[in-house]
C-alpha positions as CSV (number, residue, x, y, z in Angstrom):
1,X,12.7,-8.7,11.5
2,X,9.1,-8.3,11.4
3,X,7.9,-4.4,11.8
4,X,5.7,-3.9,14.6
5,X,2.4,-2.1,14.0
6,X,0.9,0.2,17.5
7,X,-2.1,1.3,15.1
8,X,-5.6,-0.2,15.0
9,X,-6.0,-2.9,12.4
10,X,-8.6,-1.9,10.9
11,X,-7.3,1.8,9.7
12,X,-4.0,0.0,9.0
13,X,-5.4,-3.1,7.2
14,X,-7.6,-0.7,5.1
15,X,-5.0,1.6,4.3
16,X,-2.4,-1.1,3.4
17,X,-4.9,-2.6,1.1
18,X,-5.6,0.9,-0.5
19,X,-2.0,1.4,-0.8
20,X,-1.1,-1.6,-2.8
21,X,-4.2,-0.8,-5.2
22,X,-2.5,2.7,-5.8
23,X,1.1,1.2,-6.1
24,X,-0.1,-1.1,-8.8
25,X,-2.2,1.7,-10.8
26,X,1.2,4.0,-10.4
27,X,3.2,1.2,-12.1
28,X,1.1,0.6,-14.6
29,X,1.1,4.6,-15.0
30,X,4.6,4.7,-14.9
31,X,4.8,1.7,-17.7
32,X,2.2,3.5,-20.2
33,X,4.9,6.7,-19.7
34,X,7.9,4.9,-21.6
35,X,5.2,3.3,-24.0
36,X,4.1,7.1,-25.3
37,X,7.8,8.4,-24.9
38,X,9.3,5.0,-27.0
39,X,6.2,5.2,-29.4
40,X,7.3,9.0,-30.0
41,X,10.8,7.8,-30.6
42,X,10.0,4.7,-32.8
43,X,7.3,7.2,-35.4
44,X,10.0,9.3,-36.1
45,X,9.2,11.7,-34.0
46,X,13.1,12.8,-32.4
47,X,15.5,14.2,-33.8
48,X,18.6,12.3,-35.2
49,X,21.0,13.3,-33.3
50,X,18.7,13.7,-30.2
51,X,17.9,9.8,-30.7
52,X,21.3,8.4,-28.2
53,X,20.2,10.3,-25.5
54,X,16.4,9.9,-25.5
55,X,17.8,5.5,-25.6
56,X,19.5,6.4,-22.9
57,X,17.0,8.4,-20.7
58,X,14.5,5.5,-21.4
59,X,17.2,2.6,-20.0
60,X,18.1,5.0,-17.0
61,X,14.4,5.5,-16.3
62,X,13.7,1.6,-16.3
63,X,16.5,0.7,-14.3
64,X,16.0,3.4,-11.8
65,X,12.1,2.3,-11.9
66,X,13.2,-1.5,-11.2
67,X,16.1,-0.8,-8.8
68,X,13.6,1.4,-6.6
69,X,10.7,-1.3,-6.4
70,X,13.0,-3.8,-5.6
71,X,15.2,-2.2,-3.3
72,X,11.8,-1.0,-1.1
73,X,9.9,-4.3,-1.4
74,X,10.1,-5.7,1.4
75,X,9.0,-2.5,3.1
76,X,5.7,-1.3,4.2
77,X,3.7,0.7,1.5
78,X,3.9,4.1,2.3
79,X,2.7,7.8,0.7
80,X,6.7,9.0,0.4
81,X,7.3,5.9,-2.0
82,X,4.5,7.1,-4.5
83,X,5.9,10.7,-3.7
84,X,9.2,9.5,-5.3
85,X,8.0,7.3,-8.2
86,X,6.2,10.8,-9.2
87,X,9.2,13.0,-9.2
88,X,11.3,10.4,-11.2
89,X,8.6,10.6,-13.7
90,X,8.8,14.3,-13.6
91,X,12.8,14.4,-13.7
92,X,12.3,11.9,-17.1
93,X,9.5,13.8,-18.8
94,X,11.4,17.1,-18.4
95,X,14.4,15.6,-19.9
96,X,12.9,13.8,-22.8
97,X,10.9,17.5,-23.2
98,X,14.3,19.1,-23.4
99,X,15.1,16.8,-26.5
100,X,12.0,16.6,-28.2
101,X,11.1,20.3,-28.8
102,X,10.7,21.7,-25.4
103,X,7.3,23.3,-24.9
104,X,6.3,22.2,-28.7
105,X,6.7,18.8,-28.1
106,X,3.5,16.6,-28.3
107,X,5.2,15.2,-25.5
108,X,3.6,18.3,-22.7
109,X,0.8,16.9,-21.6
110,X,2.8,13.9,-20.3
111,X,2.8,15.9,-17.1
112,X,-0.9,14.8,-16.6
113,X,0.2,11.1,-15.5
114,X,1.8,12.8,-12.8
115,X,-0.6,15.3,-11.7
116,X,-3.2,12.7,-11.8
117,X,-0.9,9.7,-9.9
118,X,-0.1,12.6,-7.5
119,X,-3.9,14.1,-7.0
120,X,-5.2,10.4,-6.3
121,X,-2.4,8.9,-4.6
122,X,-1.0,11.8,-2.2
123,X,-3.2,14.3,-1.3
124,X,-3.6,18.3,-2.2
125,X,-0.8,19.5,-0.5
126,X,1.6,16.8,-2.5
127,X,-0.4,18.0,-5.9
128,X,0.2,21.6,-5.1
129,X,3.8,21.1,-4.7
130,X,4.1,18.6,-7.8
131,X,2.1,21.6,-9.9
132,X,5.0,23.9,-7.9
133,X,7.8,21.8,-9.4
134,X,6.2,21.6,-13.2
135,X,5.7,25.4,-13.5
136,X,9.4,25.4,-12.6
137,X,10.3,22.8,-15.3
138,X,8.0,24.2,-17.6
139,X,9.3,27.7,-16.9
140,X,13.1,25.7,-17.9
141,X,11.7,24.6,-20.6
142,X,10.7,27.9,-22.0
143,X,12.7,29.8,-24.8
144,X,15.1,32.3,-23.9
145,X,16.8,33.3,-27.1
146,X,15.8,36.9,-26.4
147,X,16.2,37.6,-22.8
148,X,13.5,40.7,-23.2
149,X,10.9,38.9,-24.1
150,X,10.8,36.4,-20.7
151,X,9.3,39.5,-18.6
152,X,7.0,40.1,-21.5
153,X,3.4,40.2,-20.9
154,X,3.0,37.7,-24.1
155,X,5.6,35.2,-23.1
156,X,3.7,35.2,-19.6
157,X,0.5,34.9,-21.0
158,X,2.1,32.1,-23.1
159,X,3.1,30.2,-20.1
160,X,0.4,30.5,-18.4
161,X,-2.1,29.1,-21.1
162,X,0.3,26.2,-21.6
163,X,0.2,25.9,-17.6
164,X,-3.3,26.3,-17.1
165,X,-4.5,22.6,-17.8
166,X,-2.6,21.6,-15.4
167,X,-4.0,23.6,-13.0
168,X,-7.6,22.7,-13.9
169,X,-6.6,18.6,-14.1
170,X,-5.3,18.5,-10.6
171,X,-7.9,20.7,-8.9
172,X,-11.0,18.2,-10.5
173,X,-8.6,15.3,-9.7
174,X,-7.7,16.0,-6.3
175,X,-11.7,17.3,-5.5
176,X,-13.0,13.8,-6.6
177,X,-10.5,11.5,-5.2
178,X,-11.3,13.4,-1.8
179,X,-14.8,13.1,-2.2
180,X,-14.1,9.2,-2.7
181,X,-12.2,8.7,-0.2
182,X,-14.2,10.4,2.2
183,X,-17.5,8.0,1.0
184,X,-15.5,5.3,1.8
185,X,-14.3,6.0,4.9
186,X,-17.7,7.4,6.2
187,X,-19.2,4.2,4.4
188,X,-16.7,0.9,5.5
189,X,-14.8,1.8,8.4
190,X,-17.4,2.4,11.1
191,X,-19.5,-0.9,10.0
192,X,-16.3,-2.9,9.9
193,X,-14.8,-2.2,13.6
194,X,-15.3,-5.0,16.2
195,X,-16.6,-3.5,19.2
196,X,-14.4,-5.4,21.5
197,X,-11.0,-5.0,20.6
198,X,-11.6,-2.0,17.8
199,X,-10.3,-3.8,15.1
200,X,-11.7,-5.6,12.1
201,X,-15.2,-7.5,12.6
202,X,-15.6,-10.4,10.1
203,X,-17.8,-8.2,7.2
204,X,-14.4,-5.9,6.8
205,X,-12.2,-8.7,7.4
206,X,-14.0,-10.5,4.6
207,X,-13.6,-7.8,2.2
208,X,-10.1,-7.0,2.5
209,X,-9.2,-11.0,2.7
210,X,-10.8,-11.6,-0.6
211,X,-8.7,-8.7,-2.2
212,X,-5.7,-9.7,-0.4
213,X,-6.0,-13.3,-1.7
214,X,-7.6,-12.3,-5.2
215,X,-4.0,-9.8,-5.2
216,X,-1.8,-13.1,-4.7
217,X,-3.6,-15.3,-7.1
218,X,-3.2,-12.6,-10.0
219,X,0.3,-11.6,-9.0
220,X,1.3,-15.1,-8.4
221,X,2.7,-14.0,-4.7
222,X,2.5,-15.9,-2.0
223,X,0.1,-15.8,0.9
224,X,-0.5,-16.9,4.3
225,X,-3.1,-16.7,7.1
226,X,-3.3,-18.0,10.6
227,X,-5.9,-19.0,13.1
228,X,-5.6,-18.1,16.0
229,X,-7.5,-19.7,19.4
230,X,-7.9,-18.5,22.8
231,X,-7.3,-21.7,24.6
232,X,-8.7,-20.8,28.4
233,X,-11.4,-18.5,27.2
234,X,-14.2,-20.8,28.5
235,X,-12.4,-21.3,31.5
236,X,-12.0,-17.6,32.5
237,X,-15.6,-17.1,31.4
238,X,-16.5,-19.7,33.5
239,X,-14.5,-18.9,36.5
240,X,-14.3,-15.4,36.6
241,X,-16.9,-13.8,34.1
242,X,-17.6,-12.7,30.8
243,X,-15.9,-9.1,31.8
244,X,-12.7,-11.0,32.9
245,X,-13.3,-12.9,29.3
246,X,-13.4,-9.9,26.7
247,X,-10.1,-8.5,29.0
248,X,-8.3,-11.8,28.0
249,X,-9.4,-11.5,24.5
250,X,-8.4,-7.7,24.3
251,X,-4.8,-8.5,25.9
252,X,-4.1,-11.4,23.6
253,X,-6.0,-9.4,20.5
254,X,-3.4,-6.5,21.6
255,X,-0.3,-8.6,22.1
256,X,-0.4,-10.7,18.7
257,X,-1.5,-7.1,16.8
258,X,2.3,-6.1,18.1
259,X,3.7,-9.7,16.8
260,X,3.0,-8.1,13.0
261,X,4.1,-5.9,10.2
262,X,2.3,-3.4,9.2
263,X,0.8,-4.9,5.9
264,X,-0.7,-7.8,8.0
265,X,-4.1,-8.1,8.7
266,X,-6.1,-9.2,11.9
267,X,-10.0,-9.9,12.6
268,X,-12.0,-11.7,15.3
269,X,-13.2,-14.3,13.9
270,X,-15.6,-16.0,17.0
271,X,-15.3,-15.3,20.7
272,X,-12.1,-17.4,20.9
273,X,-10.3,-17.2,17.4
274,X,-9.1,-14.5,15.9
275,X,-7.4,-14.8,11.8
276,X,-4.3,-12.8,10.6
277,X,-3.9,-12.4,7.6
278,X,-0.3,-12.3,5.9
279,X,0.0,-10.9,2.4
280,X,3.5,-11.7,1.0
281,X,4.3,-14.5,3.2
282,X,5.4,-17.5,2.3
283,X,5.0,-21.0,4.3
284,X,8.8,-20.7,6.2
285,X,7.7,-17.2,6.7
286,X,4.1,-17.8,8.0
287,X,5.6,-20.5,10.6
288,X,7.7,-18.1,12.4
289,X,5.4,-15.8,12.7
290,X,3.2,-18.6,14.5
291,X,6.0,-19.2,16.3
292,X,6.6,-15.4,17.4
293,X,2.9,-14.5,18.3
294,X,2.5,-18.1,20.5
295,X,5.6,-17.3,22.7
296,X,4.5,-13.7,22.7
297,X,1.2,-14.3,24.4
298,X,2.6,-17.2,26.2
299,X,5.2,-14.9,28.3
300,X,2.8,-12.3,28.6
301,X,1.6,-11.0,32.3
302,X,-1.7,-11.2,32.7
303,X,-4.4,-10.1,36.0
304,X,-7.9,-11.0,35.9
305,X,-10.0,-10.4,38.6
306,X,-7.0,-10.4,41.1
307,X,-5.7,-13.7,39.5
308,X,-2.4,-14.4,37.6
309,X,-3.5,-15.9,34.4
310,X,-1.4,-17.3,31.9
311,X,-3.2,-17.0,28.6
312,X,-2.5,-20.4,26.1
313,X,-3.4,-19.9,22.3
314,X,-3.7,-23.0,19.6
315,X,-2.2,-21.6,16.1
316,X,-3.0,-23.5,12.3
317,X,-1.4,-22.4,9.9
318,X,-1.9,-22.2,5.9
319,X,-0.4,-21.0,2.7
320,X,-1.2,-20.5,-1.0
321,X,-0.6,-22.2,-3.3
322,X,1.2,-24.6,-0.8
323,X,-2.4,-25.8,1.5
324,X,-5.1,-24.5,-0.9
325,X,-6.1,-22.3,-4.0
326,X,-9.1,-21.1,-2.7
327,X,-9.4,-18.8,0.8
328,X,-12.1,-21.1,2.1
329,X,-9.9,-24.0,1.7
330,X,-6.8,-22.1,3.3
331,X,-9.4,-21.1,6.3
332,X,-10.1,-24.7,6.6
333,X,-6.8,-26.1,6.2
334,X,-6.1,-24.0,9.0
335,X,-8.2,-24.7,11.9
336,X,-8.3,-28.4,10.3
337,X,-3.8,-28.0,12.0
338,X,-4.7,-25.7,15.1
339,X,-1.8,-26.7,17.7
340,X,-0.6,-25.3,21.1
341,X,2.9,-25.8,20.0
342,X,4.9,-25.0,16.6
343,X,7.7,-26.6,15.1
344,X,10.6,-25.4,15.8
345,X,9.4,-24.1,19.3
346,X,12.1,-24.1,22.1
């Protein structure tokens, strides 16, 4: 079933985008963890009879890395999946810590990735709480052979020092990637929003179609977009104004914006066509989608200027790699296959 997204598309679209940009970076941070970890391993660097374990910690982290990407991916991308993908890489640096020489191991300082993923993926509050949960681990990790020295003004000092760069990594990390974000914001979202239906105008549209596609060319995932035309927008100009016009456009805009998940994408393209854009969508997938929006708008009830309209849209469809490898070519093989009716309509 298709997830329906209430939100503008433009916040959404934007967001989406920027959350699959962080999702990849995470991976690859999570990916360059095991490397340093293995590479530690493989130079000698654990002990002999710590070696099984530290195997083992490695295949459980993989497999719990895997199982988790797959077992979300058909979800939206959202701020609590980064959230978890940082405190399995906490869980598995603390446990490779514990057998490599606890707070002597070169190994420490593997608590940046996740400060860092945190601070530019989740926020300050998130990074206050991740530096919350390392102190603890780091305060586990501690030597306690003699219990008096613990509440020792040395072994706090020691703590402390090791703690400290922590600290001072996710306060400049967390500063900048809000002072990013907020340029962005202040600098893309207000140019991009059609006035009409408040979602995105063709310069943001462009933007975050090009990544979209560039995403699916690189990944080798497939795409999909559709085209979507207001059929009896002339005619309701014509007949009953341009005010009665930009209504239609808004209800239809409104109803086919309900018709998709939330990692779909959809711009106003003219007066009468409107494109959405379907990352992760496959040719089967993209023509019941079609299907979905054109009986959606077709059965919805519609008043302009004291008439019963029924609004009638034209859909072409297109995929990659299926219908093009370029986006201009997908764009034209789509309104070159606009139709009223879908296959497979009832």
């Amino acid at each position: 079933m298709r997830t329906m997204d209430k939100g503008p598309a433009l916040s959404n679209g934007f967001e989406q985008e920027e959350l699959r940009s962080i999702t990849r970076s995470v991976g690859e941070i999570e990916w360059l963890l095991l490397i340093l970890i293995l590479l530690y391993h493989v130079f000698g660097g654990t002990a002999e009879e710590d070696k099984p374990v530290l195997i083992l910690a490695m295949t459980l982290y993989v497999a719990s890395i895997m199982g988790f990407r797959y077992s979300t991916f058909f979800l939206a991308e959202a701020r609590w999946k980064l959230a978890v993908q940082t405190w399995i890489m906490t869980a598995f640096i603390t446990f490779s810590l514990l057998h490599t020489g606890r707070l002597e191991s070169p190994l420490l300082n593997t608590y940046l990735l996740v400060i860092i993923t945190s601070a530019l993926a989740l926020g300050k509050v998130t990074t206050l709480l991740e530096l919350a949960l390392i102190a603890v681990c780091i305060a586990f990790l501690g030597d306690y052979s003699m219990a008096a020295e613990i509440v020792s003004l040395k072994y706090l000092a020691g703590i402390l020092a090791v703690f400290a760069p922590f600290v001072l990594v996710a306060y400049i990390t967390t500063m900048f990637a809000s002072d990013i974000r907020f340029g962005m914001n202040k600098k893309d979202v207000p140019a991009a929003t059609e006035d009409l239906t408040t979602g995105v105008n063709m310069r943001g549209f462009t933007v975050i179609a090009d990544r979209l596609f560039g995403q699916a060319v690189r990944l080798e995932r497939p795409f999909s977009l559709l085209v979507i035309e207001c059929n009896n927008l002339r005619e309701i100009n014509d007949d009953l104004g341009s005010k009665a016009a930009d209504a239609l456009v808004l209800a239809v805009s409104k109803c086919i914006k309900e018709q998709l998940r939330h990692s779909d994408v959809l711009g106003r393209q003219a007066g009468d066509e409107l494109v959405a854009l379907l990352p992760e969508t496959p040719a089967a997938g993209s023509l019941a989608a079609a299907r979905k929006v054109r009986a959606a708008v077709a059965a919805m009830p519609l008043v302009l200027g004291g008439q019963m309209v029924r609004p009638s849209i034209s859909i072409g469809v297109a995929s990659y790699p299926q219908d093009g490898a370029k986006l201009d070519v997908l764009v034209a093989h789509a309104v070159g296959n606009k139709q009223s009716a879908m296959p497979g309509d009832q």
